[in-house]
DRENVEXKOL-418091 format. One line per 2 residues: their letters; for each residue x, y, z of C-alpha. Coordinates in steps of 0.001 Angstrom, whole numbers, plus 500000, padded with zeros to 6 digits. Each point is the difference from the previous one (the first is absolute). Layout:
N
a) X Y Z | ... .
***
This chain:
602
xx) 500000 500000 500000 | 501098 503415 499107 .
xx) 499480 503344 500515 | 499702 503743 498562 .
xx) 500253 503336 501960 | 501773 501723 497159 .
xx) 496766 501112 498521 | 496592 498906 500687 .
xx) 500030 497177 503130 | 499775 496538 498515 .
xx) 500139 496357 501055 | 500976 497372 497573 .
xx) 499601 496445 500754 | 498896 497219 497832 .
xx) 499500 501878 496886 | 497197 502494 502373 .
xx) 500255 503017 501365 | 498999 500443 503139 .
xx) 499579 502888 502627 | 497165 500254 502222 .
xx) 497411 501960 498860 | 499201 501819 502962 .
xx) 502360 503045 500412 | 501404 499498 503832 .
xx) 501238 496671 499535 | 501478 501606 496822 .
xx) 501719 502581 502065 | 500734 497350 502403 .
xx) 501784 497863 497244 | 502261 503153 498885 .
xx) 500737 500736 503505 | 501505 496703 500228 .
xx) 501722 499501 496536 | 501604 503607 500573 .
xx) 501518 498170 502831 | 499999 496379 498870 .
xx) 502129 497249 502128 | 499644 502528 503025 .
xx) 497673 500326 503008 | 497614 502747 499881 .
xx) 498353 501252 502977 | 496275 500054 500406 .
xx) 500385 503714 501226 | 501975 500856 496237 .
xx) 496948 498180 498441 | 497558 501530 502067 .
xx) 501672 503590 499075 | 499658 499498 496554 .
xx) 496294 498581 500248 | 498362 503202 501730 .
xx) 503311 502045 501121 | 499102 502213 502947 .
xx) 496167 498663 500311 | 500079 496200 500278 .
xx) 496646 498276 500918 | 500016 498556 503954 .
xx) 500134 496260 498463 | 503326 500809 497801 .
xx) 502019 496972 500528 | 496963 497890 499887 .
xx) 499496 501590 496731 | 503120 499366 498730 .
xx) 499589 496287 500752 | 496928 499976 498086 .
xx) 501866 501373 497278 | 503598 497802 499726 .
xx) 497063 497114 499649 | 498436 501226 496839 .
xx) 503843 500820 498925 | 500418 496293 500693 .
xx) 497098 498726 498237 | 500957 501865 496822 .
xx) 503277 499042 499918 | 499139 496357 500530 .
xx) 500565 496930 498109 | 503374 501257 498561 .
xx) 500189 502588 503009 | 499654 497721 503158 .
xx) 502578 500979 502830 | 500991 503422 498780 .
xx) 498574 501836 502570 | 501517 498957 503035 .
xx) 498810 501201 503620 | 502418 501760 502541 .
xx) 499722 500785 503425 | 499327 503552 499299 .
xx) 499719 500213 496441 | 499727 497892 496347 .
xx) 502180 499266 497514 | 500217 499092 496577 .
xx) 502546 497335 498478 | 500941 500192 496718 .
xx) 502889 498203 497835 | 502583 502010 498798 .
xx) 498783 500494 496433 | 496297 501138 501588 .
xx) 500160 503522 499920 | 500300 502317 496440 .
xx) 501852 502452 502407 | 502262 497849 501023 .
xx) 500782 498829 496450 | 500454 503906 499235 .
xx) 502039 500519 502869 | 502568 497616 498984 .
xx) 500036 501374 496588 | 500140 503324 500511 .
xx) 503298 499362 502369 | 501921 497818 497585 .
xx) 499276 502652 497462 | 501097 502517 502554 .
xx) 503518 497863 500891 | 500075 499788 496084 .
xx) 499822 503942 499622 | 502972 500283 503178 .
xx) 501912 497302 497796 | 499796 502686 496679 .
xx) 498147 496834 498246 | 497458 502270 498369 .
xx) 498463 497357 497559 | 499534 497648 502616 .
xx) 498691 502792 502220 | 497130 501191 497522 .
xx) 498219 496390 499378 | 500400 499080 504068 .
xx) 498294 503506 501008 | 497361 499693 496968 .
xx) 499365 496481 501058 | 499366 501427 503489 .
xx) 497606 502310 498567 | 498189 498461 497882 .
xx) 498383 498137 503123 | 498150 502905 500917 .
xx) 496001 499818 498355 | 498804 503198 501473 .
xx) 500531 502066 503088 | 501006 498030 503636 .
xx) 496208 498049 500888 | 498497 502221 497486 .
xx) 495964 500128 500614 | 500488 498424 503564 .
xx) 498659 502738 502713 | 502906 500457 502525 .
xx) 500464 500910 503729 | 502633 502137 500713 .
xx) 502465 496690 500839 | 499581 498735 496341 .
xx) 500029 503723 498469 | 502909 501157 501936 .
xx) 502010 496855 498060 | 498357 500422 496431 .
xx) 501526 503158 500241 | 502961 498642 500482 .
xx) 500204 497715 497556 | 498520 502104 497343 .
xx) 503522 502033 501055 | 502232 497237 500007 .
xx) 498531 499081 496195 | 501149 503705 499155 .
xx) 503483 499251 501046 | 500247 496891 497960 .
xx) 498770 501549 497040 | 502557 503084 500226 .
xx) 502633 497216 500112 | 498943 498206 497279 .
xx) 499461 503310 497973 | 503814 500794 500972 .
xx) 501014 496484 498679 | 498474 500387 496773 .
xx) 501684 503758 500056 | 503798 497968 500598 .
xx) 498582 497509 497235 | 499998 503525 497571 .
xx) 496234 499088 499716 | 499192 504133 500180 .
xx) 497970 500550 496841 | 497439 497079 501031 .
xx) 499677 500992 503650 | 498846 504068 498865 .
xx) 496362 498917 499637 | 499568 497973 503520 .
xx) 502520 503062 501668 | 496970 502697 498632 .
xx) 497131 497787 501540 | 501573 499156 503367 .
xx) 501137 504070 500494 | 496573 500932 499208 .
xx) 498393 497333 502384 | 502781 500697 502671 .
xx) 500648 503911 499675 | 501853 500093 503087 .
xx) 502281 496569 499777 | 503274 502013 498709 .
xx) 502107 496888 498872 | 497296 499519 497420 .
xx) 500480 503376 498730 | 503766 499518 500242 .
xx) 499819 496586 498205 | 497944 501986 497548 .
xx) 502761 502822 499362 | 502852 497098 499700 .
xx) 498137 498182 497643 | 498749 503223 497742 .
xx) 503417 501240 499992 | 501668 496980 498774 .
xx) 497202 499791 497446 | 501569 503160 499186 .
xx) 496352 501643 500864 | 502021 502741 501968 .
xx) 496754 502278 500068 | 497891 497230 501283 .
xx) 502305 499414 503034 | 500131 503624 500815 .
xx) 496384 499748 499718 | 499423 497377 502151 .
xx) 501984 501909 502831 | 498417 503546 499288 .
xx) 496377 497868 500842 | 501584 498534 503037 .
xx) 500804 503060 501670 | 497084 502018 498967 .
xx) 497858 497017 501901 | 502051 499920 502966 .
xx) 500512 503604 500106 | 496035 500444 499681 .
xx) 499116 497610 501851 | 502035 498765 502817 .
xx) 502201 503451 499715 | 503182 497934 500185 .
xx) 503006 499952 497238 | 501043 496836 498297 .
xx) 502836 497824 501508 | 503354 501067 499668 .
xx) 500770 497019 497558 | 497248 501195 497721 .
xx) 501376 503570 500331 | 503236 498496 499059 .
xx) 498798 497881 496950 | 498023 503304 499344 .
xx) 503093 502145 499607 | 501797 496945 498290 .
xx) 497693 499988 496897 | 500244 503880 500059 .
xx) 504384 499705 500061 | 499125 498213 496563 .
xx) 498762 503221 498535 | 501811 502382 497966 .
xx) 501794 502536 502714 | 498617 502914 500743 .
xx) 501599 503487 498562 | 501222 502769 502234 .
xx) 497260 502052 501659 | 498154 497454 500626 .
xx) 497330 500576 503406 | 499594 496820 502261 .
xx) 496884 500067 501515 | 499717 496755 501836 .
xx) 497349 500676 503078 | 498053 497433 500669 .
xx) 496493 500622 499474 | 498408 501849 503099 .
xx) 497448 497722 501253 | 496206 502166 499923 .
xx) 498671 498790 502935 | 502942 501143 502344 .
xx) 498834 501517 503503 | 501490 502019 502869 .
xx) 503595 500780 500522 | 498528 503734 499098 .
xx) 502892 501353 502214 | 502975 497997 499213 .
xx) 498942 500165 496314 | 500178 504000 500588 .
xx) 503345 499883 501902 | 501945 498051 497621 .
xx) 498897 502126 497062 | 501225 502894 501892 .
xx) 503515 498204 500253 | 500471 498599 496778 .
xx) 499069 503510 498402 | 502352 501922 502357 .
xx) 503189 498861 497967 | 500963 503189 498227 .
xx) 498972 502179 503103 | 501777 498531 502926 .
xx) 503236 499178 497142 | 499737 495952 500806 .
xx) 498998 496663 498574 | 496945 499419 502372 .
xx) 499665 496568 500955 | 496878 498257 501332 .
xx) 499727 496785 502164 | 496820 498495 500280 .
xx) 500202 497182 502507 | 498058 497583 501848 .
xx) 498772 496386 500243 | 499466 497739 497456 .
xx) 496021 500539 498248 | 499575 503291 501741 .
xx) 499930 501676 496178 | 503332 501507 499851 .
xx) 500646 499519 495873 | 496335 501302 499326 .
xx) 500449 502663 501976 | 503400 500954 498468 .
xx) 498842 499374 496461 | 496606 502121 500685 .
xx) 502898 502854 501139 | 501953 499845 497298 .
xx) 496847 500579 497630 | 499267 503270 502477 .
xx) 502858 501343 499107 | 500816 499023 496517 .
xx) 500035 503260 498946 | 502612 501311 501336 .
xx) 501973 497454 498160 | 499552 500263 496596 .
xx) 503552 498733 498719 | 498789 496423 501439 .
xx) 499227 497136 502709 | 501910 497283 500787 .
xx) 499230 496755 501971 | 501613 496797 501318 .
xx) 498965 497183 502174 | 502794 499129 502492 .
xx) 498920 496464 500720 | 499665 497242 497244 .
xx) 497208 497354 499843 | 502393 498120 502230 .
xx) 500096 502592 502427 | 503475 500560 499356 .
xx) 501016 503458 500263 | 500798 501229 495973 .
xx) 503902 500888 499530 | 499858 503837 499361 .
xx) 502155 499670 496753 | 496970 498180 498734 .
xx) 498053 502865 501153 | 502192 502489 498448 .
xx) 500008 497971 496640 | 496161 500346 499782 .
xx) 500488 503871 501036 | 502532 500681 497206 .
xx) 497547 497852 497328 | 497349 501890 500811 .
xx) 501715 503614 499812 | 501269 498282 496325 .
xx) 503580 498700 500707 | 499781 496612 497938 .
xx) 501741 496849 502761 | 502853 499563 498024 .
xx) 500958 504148 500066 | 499560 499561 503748 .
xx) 503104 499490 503052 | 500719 496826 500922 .
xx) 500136 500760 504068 | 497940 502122 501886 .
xx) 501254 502637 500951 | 500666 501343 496527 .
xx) 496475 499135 499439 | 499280 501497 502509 .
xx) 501720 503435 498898 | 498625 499693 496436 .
xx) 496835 500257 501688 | 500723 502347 501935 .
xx) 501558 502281 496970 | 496847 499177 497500 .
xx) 497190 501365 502827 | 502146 502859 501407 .
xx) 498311 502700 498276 | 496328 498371 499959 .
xx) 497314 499809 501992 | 499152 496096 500685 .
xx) 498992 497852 503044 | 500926 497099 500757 .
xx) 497590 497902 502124 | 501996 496664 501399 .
xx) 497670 497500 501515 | 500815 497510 502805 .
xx) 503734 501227 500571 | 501562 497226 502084 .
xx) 503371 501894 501583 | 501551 503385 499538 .
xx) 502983 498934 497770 | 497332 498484 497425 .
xx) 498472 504037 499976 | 502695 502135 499434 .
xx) 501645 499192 496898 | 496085 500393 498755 .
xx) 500327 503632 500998 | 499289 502810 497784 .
xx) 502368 502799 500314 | 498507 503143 498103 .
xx) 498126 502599 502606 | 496829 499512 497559 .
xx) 499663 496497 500845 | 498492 498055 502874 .
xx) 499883 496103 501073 | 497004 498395 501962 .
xx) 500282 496759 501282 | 498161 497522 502009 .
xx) 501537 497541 502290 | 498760 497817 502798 .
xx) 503081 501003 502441 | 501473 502679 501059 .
xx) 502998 500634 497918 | 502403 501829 502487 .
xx) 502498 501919 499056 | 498339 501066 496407 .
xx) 499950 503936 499098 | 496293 500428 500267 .
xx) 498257 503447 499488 | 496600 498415 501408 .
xx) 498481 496502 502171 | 496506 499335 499629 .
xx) 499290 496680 501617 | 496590 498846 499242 .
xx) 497668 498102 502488 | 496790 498205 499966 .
xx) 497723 502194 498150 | 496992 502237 502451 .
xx) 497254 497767 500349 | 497490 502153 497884 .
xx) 502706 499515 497388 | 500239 496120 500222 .
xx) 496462 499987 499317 | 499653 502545 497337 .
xx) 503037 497697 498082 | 497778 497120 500795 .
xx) 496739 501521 498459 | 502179 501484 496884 .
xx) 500673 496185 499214 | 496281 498245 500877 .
xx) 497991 503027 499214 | 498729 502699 502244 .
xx) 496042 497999 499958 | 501687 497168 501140 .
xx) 502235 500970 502813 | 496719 502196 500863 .
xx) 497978 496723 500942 | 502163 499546 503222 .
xx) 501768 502940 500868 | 501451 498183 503653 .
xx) 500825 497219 498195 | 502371 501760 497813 .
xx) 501730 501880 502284 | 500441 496635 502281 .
xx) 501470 498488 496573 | 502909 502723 499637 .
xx) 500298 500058 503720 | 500982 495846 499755 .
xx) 502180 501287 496993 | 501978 502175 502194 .
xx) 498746 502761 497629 | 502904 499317 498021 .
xx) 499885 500831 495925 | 500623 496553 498929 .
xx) 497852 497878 502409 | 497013 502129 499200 .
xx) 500548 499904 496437 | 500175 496485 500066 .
xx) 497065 499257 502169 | 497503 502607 497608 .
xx) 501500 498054 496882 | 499048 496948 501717 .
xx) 496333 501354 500891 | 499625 501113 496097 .
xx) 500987 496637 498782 | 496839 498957 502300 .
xx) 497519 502163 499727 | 497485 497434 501700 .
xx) 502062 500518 503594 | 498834 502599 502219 .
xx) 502663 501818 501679 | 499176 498165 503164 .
xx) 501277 496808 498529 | 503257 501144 499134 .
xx) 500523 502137 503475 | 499266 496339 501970 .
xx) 502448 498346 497681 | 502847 502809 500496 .
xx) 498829 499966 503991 | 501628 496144 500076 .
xx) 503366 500549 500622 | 502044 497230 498901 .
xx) 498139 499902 496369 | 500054 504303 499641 .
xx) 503118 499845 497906 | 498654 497135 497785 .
xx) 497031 502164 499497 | 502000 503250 498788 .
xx) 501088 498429 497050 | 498612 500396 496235 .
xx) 501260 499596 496523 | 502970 502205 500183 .
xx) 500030 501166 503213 | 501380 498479 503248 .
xx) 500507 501537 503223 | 501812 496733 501497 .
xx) 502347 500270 497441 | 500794 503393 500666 .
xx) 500392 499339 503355 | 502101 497225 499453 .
xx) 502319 501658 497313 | 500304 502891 502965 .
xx) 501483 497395 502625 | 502349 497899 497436 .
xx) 501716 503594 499590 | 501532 499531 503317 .
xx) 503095 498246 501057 | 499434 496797 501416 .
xx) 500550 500810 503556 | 497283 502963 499622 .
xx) 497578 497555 498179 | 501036 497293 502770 .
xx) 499036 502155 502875 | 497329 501807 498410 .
xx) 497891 496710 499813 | 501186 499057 503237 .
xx) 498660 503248 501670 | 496960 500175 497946 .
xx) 498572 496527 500748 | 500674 500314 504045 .
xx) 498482 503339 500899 | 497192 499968 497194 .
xx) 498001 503201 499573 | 502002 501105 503611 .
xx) 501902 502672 500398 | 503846 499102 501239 .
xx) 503366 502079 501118 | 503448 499406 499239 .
xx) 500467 498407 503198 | 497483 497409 499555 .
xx) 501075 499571 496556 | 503639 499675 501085 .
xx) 498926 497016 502162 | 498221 497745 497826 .
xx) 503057 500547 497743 | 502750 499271 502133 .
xx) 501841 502918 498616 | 501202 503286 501467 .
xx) 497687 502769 499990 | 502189 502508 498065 .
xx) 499802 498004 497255 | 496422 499381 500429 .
xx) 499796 503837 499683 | 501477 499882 496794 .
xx) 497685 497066 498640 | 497179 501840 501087 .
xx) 501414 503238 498346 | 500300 497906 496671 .
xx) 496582 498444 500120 | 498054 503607 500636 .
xx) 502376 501446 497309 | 498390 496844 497455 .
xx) 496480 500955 501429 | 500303 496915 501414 .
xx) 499044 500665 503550 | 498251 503047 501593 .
xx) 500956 502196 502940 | 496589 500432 501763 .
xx) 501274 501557 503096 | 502260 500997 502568 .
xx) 500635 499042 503155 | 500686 502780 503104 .
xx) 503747 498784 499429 | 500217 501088 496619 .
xx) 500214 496873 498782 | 497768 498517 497189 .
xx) 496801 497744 499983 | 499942 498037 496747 .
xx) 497344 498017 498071 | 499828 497980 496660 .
xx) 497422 501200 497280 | 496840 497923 500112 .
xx) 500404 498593 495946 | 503702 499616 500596 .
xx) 498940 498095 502704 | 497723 497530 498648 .
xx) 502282 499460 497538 | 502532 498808 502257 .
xx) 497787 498053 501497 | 498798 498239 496728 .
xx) 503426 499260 499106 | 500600 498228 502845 .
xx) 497405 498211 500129 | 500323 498897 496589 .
xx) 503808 499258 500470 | 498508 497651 503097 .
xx) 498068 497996 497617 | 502226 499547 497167 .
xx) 500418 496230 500605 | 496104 499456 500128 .
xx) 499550 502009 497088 | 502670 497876 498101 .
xx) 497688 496703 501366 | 496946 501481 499020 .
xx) 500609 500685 496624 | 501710 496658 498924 .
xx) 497342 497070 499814 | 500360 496698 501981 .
xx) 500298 496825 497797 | 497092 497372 500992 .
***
């Protein structure tokens, strides 16, 4: 007997199909193929059955229910179901399960891909595929157990198919794969490796336009509708396909702002402040330089971008900008920087320096007597910045960074915080629609209260709330109230706040990152001192001081306090915190995960 859950749910056994016609013990039988060869309680079943409103007789229910599974499973099915102490299970042979056979497909094409066997890769990861018939237990009415892991695998199927797409790229397969590249960008706007898959394919097709195209679309969607920029590797393959054009002449006018994202709230004052810097140039006889800090998500590149725009005008000669991290999250070498500077400003690559600091001079020389800003996002250290410099009095630099770059010449701080409240809310009824948000007013402002009112996390949860416009905003404030699965929640398409947070804490040495987690997971949402701090780390309290000094300088940790010594009261932000906490816990269960997901043999 076999069975399908790559598609509609199916039984086949003795040239029938067979699932029971009623639609719990249908649920029931997912349930339990989802996790075939392993126990499942009667409380997961139960879950899934009626969630939070089971009826008083539940587990008699059940019962009643694992007998009519058993009954239409049986002749070819007897002794599949088996009864457990506190759950059931069901026992299949290796070969039982279609997502078991795509499983191991999928990861011999994947050990083929690792192995640069590209042939072999393609027909393993199509074979894979080609095992799906429709969506994960399409037509079957789920609980939130079953729909939590359709999504999921309707992921994972994604994944494979970007693999075998990049197989049949290494196989020089391009000029077949444009036609299934347009349909899956324009069924998955936001996935950018389709779009990136696209551009790679369309440019060796030699279809330059249509891969500069296919980016253009990209960031107009996520620019319009998330209010995010494309990765930095589709920036990259972006500038790569515009290197192949012919150079530009002298004269030329870089205007590379991002666009300014339309429904962009608050910040009225710092927005006002660092127009009056960056415009102050030729008055106070300076380069003014801006740092916009702050935590990760709280908004700092859309509100730098949105300042540039303000004052645009009072750089006509040009704008300049660089991303200072990679889509490894490796801080970019400035020479590269420079090299993109000089193209743009019309210096073909091979007129250019060969080490940076006479890159860094040519730049210096070609902008001296113009008027152009230079916006550099996410600056990871001081010696990245200041060979990125401008030098002419008509100039001016804005950057973001998340730390506090000591030691950098800077005209102007603004360090941005978790927007007001009335702010968080108006961002949140920008995105959903001011009739919407105007159903439960208290229940929006609890939503960007359990987002910490930052930028990001509210973004994400109203882009969640218009991909459902069936929830009421109650549904989604109860989900974000549950603390361990809040971060799980704040993630959509595009945008993750967990992996900002995590990108923010694998920036720190291991020590910091070490202690951080250490700190974080024993006093919680407490505040602690430096003394209690120094004691659960066995080290000396001086250099506790610094640790702490580095962490608040990372917005890492906030001071919320001090104590009539003078000394410090410190406490971890509440998402930075939960994160933590969900690592851990996730570390903890590695080895069940790894049993979990790998089915017994019978």
């Amino acid at each position: 007997m076999r069975f399908s859950v790559l598609g509609p749910l199916a039984v086949h056994g003795a040239g029938e199909r067979r699932v029971p016609s009623a639609m719990m013990p249908q649920r029931l039988l997912a349930l339990l193929l989802l996790n075939a060869n392993r126990t499942v309680s009667t409380g997961t079943i139960v879950d899934e059955l009626w969630g939070e409103n089971p009826p008083k007789r539940a587990r008699r229910t059940v019962q009643t229910y694992v007998y009519q599974l058993r009954r239409a499973l049986e002749p070819d099915g007897g002794g599949l179901v088996e009864t457990h102490p506190h759950g059931y299970a069901l026992r299949l042979p290796e070969d039982g399960l279609d997502l078991w056979r795509f499983e191991r497909l999928a990861a011999a094409g994947q050990d083929a891909l690792r192995a640069e066997d590209a042939a072999g890769a393609a027909r393993l990861l199509a074979g894979a595929l080609e095992l799906w018939t429709g969506t994960p237990l399409e037509g079957l009415h789920a609980g939130p157990v079953l729909e939590a892991r359709r999504v999921q695998l309707a992921d994972r199927r994604l994944v494979v198919l970007e693999q075998r797409i990049e197989a049949d790229l290494a196989c020089g397969r391009h000029l077949a794969l444009l036609p299934e590249l347009a349909a899956l960008v324009a069924e998955h706007p936001s996935y950018e490796e389709f779009t990136a898959q696209l551009m790679v394919a369309a440019q060796r097709a030699g279809r330059r336009g249509e891969a500069l195209n296919a980016y253009l679309r990209l960031r107009r969607h996520l620019v319009d509708q998330l209010g995010v920029e494309p990765s930095a590797r589709l920036q990259a393959l972006h500038r790569d396909l515009l290197a192949d054009l012919p150079a530009p002449g002298h004269g030329v006018v870089p205007a590379q702002l991002p666009f300014a994202i339309g429904d962009f709230v608050g910040r009225g004052e710092e927005l006002a402040r660092v127009g009056d810097v960056l415009r102050s140039g030729g008055e106070r006889r300076v380069v003014p330089l801006v740092a916009v800090i702050g935590p990760a998500g709280i908004g700092k590149t859309t509100f730098a971008v949105q300042a540039g725009h303000d004052a645009r005008d009072a750089f006509p000669d040009g704008q300049l900008v660089a991303q200072l991290h990679d889509a490894e999250d490796r801080p970019v070498a400035p020479a590269d920087v420079l090299r993109s500077f000089l193209m743009a400003l019309g210096v073909p690559v091979e007129r250019q320096p060969a080490e940076v600091g006479d890159r860094a001079q040519l730049f210096r020389s070609l902008v001296a007597d113009r008027r152009v800003l230079v916006l550099l996002d996410d600056a990871a250290s001081v010696d990245q910045v200041l060979p990125l410099l401008p030098g002419g009095r008509g100039c001016a630099a804005l950057l973001t960074s998340r730390v506090r770059l000591r030691g950098l010449p800077v005209t102007s701080t603004v360090e941005l915080g978790p927007l007001p409240a009335d702010d968080a809310v108006a961002l949140l009824t920008a995105v959903i629609g001011a009739r919407r948000a105007a159903t439960d007013p208290d229940q929006a402002h609890r939503i960007v209260g359990l987002c910490d009112r930052s930028p990001l996390a509210v973004r994400v949860a109203a882009e969640k709330l218009l991909s459902r416009p069936v929830w009421p905003l109650r549904k989604l404030a109860d989900r974000l109230a549950v603390e361990p699965g809040r971060l799980a929640e704040l993630q959509t398409g595009a945008l993750s706040l967990r992996d900002r947070l995590h990108s923010a804490r694998t920036r720190l040495s291991r020590f910091e990152q070490h202690s951080l987690a250490t700190l974080c997971t024993t006093f919680g949402p407490g505040r602690f001192d430096i003394t209690s701090a120094a004691d659960l780390l066995g080290i000396p309290e001086s250099a506790v001081e610094k640790l702490m000094e580095a962490l608040v300088d990372a917005h890492l940790l906030d001071i919320v306090g001090v104590k009539p010594s003078g000394t410090a009261w410190f406490r971890f932000p509440d998402l930075l915190r939960l994160d933590v906490a969900d690592r851990a816990g996730t570390r903890s269960a590695t080895s069940a995960v790894s049993v979990l997901t790998s089915p017994a043999r019978s």
